[in-house]
C-alpha positions as CSV (number, residue, x, y, z in Angstrom):
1,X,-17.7,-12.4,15.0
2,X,-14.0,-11.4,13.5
3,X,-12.1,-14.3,13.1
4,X,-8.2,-14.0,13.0
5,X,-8.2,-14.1,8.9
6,X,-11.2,-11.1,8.9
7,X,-9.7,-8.7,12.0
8,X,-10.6,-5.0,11.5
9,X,-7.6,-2.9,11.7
10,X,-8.9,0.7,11.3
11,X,-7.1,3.4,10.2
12,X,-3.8,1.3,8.6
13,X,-2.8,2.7,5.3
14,X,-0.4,0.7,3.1
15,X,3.4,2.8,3.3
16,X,3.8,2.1,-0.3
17,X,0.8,2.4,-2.1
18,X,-1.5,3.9,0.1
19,X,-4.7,1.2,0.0
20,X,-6.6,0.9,3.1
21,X,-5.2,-2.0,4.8
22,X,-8.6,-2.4,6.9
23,X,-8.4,-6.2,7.0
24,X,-5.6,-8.8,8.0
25,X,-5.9,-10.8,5.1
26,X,-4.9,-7.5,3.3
27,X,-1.5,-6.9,5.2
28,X,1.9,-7.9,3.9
29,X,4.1,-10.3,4.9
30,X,7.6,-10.4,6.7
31,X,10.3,-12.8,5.8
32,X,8.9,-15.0,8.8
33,X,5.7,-14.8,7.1
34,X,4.4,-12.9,10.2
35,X,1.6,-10.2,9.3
36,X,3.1,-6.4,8.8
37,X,0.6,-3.4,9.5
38,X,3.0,-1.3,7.1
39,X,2.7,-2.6,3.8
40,X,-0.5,-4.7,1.5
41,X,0.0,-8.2,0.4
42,X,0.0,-6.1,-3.0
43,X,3.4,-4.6,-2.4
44,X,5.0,-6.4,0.0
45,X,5.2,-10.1,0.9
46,X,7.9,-12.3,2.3
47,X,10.1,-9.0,3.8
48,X,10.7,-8.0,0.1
49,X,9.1,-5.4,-2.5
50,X,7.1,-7.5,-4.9
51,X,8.1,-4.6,-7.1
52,X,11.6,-3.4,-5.6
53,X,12.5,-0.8,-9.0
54,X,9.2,0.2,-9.0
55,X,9.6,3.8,-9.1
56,X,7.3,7.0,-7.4
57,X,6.2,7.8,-10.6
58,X,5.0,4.2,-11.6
59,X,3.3,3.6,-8.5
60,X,1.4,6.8,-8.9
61,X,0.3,5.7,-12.3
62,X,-0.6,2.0,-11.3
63,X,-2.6,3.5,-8.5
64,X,-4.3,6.3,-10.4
65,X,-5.7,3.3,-12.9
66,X,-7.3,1.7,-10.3
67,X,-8.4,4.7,-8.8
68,X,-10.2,5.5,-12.4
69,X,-11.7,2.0,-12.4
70,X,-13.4,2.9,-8.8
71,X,-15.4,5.7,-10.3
72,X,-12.6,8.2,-9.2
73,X,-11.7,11.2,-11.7
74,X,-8.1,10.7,-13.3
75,X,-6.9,13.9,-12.6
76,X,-8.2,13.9,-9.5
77,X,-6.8,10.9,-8.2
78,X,-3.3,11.9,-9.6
79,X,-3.6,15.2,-7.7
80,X,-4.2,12.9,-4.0
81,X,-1.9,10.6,-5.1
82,X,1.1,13.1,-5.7
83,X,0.2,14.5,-2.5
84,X,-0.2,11.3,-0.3
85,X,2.5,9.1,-1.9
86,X,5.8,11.0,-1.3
87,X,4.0,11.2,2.7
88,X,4.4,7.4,2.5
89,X,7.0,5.3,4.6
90,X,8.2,3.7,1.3
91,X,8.7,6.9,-0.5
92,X,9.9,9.7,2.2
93,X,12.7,7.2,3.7
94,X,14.1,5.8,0.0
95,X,14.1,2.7,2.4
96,X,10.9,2.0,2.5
97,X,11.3,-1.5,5.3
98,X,12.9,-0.5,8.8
């Protein structure tokens, strides 16, 4: 049984980093504290950037290390992430929160 802390949300993708955002205790916050499919509770809490000058570059090279630490291939996962992060809300708009 899903309880409202444990929801499956399928096929959500954080717009800044890119993590699965598969679980509601994994989702961001809004500035009402209400939960955001957009963003992960990693990048985004309270309506605000936990890092707002983080630039593409340093969030493809925070990624990538955690990427490395799941078993993934460095170069690899810098090759997906230049691809996947400019696609990203944050990154394609310069805005990044509608």
């Amino acid at each position: 049984m899903e309880t409202a802390s444990t929801k499956q949300t399928e096929g959500l993708f954080c717009q800044s980093c890119g993590m699965p955002v598969n679980e509601t205790e994994l989702q961001g916050s809004d500035k009402e504290g209400n939960k955001t499919e957009e963003y992960c509770i990693y990048c985004y809490e309270h309506g605000e950037f936990k890092q707002p000058d983080i630039t593409l570059q340093e969030m493809t090279d925070l990624c990538a290390g955690y990427l490395v630490e799941e078993g993934m291939d460095e170069a690899a996962a810098r090759q997906m992430l230049g691809y996947s992060l400019p696609q990203l809300k944050r990154w394609s708009t310069g805005a990044g929160v509608s």
